[in-house]
N, C-alpha and C positions, 0 to 999 in steps of 0.2 A: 518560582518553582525550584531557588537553589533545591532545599531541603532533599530533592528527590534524588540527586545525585551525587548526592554524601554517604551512600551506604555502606561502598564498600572503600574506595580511596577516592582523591583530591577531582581526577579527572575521569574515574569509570561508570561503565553508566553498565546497567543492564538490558539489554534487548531482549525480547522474544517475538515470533511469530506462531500464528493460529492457524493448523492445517484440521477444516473442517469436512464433514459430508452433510450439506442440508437437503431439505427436503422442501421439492418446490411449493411454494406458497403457505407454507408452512410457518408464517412469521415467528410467531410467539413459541412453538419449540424450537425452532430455530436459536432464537435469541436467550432462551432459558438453558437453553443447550452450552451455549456459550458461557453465559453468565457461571454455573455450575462447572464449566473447565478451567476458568479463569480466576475465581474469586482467589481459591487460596494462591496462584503466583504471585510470588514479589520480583515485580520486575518495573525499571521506568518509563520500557515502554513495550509495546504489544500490537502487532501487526495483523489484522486479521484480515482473509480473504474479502474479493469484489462479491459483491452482492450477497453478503455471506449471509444474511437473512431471509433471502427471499428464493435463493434458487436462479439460477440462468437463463433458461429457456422458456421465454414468452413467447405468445402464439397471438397476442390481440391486444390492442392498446388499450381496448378494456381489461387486459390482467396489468397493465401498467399500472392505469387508474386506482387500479382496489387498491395495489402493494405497493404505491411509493407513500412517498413520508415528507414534509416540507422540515429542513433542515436548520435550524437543530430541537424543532417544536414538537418532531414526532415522535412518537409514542419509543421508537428501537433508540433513537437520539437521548430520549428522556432516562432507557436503562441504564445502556452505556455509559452516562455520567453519573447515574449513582454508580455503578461499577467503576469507575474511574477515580470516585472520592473515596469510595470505601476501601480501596486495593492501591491508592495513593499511586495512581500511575498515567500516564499518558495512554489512550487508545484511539488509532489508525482503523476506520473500520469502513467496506464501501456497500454503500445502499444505493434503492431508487428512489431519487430525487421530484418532488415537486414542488416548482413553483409557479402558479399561475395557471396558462395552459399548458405548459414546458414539462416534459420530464428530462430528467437528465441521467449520465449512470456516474454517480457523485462516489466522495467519500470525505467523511466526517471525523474531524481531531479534537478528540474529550480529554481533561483534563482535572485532576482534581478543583482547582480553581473553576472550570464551567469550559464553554466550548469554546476552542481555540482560532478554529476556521475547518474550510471546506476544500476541497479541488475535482471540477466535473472534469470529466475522460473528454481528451482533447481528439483523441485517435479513434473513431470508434470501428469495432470490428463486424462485420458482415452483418447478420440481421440486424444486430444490435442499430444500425439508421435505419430501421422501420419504426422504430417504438422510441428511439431517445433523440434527442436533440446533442447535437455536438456542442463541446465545452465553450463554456465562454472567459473561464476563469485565469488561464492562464497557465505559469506553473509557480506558484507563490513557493514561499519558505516562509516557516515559522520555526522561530524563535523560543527556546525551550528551557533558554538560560546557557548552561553549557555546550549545550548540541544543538544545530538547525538540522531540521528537517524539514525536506519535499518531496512531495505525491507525486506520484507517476501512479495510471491504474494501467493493468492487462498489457493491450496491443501497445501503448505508447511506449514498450521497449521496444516494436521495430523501427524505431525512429529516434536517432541518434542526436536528436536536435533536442528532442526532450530531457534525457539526463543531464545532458553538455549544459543548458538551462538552468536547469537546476544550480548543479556547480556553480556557474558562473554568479547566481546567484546570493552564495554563498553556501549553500546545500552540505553538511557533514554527511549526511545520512541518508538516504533514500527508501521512500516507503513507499511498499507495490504491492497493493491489494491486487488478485489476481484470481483466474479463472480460465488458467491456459488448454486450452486444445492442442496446439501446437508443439510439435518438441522440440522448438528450437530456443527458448527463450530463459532457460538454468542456464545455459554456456554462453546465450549472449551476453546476462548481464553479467557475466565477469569481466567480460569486453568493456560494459559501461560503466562499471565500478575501476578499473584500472584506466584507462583513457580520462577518468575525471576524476581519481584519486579520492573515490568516494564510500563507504559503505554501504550497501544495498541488501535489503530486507524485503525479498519476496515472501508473500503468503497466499499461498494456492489451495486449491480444493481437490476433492477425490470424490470417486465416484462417476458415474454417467444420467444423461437425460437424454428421452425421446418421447417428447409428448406433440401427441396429437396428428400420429403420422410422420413428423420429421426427421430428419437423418440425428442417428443417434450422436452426441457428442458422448467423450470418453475426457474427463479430467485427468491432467496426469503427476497432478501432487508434488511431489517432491521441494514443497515450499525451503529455502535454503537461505542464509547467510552469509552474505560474501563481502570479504573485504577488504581494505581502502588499494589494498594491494591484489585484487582478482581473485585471493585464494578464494575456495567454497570454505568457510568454517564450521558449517553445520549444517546435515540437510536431513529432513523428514523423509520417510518412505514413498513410494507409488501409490500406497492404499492403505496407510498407517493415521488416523487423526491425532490431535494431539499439540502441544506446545514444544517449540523448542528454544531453550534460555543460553543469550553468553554474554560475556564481559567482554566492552570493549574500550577502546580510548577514542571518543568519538574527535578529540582535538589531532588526530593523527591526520586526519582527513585535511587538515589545515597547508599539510606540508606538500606541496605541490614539485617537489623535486621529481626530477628520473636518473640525470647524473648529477654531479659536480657542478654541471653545465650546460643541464638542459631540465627547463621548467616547462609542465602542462602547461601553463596558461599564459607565462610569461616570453614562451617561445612561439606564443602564437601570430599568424600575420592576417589578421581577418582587413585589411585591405586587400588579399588577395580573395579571399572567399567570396567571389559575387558569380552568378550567374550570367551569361552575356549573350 
C-alpha cells in the first residue's frame, strides 16, 4: 500500500473521518448514502461511524438477525471495498457482525488490495449485552505500510487499557467508530492520544433514536481529530454530517519523548502495576 501515501510528501498521509445520520435498519440507504459522500474524497484513510449502516437502537435479537452481516462476505463489506478500490483508500467502518450463532458489534478495515482485518468491541455499553456477544479479538494493529493503525469502538474509550494497548502495540493512529451518548468522551480522548503519544480519529454520529417505547438516546456528533500531542485538530459539528480531511505525519507518533528525560514508555515501571 506504499503508493497510497505518496500524495502529498515522503511521510504524510491523509486522514478523514465520516460524521453520518442513519436511519435505523435502513441498510442499503444507509450505505449508498455513504458510498455517494465519500466516492469523490481523496484521502488514505476514512473513519466512519459504529454501526454506521444499521442504526443503534435494537429492540430484539431478531433485528440483530436480519441486519448483521458475516465479515467480510457481507453484502455492506462487499461495497465498502469496491469503495475502497475505487477511491484508492483505506476504510474503518463498524457494522453487526455475524458469525455462526454469535453477533458481535465489530468493525471492518477495507483496502484497496481487499480486506485487511476486523476488531469486535471489547467494552460493550448497556443494552448493547442484550443482543451482542463481547469481543473476542483483542486490540490487533494493522499495518498499512507507513502508518499502524488500531481499533478502539465507542465505550472502549472509558477504559484506559485499551488505547495504552494499542500503543504499546505499536499503534500510530487510532480508529474510533463511534456512537456516543455520552459527553464525556471528545476531551477524554485527548487524554488518550497524549498519555500514548498517539493520533486519534473519532467518528460519531448525530441524530436521536427511540423506538419502540425506549428512552430516547440523543447522538452527540462532534466526531474530531486529535493529535499525537492532545491537540483537537479538527472537529465536526453537534448536528452537521459530513467529512472532515487533514494532513498528518503519522511517524510523529513514533516519538515517545515528554522531556529531555522522560519517555511514555520507556519510563514506565509495570512491575509496579499489579493489583494485590
Amino acid at each position: 500500500m506504499q503508493r497510497l501515501f505518496n500524495r502529498y510528501h515522503e511521510s504524510a498521509m491523509r486522514v478523514g473521518i465520516y460524521q453520518n445520520h442513519p436511519a435505523f435498519g435502513e441498510v442499503r440507504a444507509n450505505v449508498e448514502k455513504a458510498v455517494q459522500d465519500l466516492s469523490p474524497v481523496q484521502a488514505d484513510l476514512i473513519v466512519l461511524p459504529e454501526l454506521f449502516n444499521t442504526g443503534y437502537q435494537f429492540v430484539s435479537s431478531k433485528e440483530i438477525a436480519r441486519l448483521a452481516e458475516e465479515i467480510p462476505s457481507g453484502k455492506t463489506c462487499r461495497t465498502m471495498l469496491d469503495l475502497a478500490r475505487s477511491a484508492k483508500t483505506v476504510l474503518v467502518f463498524g457494522l453487526a457482525e455475524k458469525e455462526g450463532e454469535c453477533y458481535f458489534n465489530s468493525a471492518a478495515v477495507m483496502g484497496p488490495d481487499g480486506f485487511i482485518g476486523k476488531y469486535r468491541k471489547t467494552h460493550l455499553f448497556f443494552e448493547e449485552k442484550d443482543y451482542f456477544t463481547a469481543g473476542d479479538t483483542g486490540f490487533p494493529v494493522f499495518d498499512l505500510g507507513p502508518a499502524r493503525i488500531g481499533l478502539m469502538i465507542c465505550f472502549d474509550w472509558w477504559f484506559p487499557e485499551a488505547a495504552r494497548t494499542l500503543a504499546l502495540n505499536g499503534s500510530d493512529i487510532i480508529c474510533h467508530p463511534a456512537n456516543l451518548v455520552l459527553p464525556h468522551c471528545q476531551w477524554a480522548m485527548r487524554t488518550r492520544a497524549l498519555e500514548n503519544g498517539v493520533f486519534a480519529l473519532t467518528a460519531n454520529r448525530i441524530g436521536t433514536e427511540s423506538r419502540h417505547g425506549k428512552k430516547r438516546l440523543t447522538f452527540t456528533g462532534e466526531s474530531q481529530i486529535v493529535d499525537n500531542a492532545g491537540n483537537i485538530r479538527g472537529r465536526l459539528g453537534k448536528t452537521e454530517t459530513g467529512v472532515l480531511l487533514l494532513d498528518i505525519d503519522p511517524s510523529q507518533a513514533r516519538d515517545k519523548a515528554i522531556t529531555k528525560r522522560n519517555d511514555r514508555f520507556a519510563d514506565r515501571r509495570p512491575e509496579f502495576y499489579h493489583v494485590s
